[in-house]
C-alpha positions, 0 to 999 in steps of 0.5 A: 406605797400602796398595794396593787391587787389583782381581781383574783385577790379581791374575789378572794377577800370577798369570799373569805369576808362572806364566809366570815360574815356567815359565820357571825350571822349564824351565831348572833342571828343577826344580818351583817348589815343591821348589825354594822348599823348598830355597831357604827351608831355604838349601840352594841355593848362593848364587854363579852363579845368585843372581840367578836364585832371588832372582827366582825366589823372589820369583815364588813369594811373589807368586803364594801371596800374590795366590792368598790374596788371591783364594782369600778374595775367593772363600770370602767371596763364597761365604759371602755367597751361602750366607748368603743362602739365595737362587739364586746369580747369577753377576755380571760386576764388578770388586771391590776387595781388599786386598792380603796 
């Protein structure tokens, strides 16, 4: 049974895995995403810091993952609105997304 999560939640995860990322950055002076680059070509050592990317890395696939998630609650909604043929308004609401 999958999770439905709210666009609330997935701007949350998005700004806790950005802090998250910030963080690893700043200590190995090293973008999120060359070092996912490495990490997935497996050349990283895997001794002292193994904790260390194994976060880090798990911040990285959360964050594409719930971008996905909310870049295609977007493009869908847009869709709607194209479709339509009327002026777009704007509504606040919380709509519900399925997870990736």
């Amino acid at each position: 049974m999958s999770h439905l999560l709210t666009v609330s939640e997935i701007i949350d995860d998005l700004r806790v895995a950005d802090e998250a990322l910030r963080r690893f950055e700043r200590l190995y002076w090293l973008s999120s995403e060359h070092f996912f680059e490495l990490y997935n070509q497996g050349l990283l050592d895997d001794g002292e810091h193994l904790h260390d990317f194994s976060q880090w890395a798990g911040f990285c696939k959360l964050r594409r993952r719930r971008l996905e998630a909310f870049n295609r609650l977007s493009e869908e909604q847009v869709a709607r609105w194209r479709k339509s043929g009327k002026p777009i308004h704007l509504e606040r609401r919380e709509p519900m997304v399925e997870p990736l």
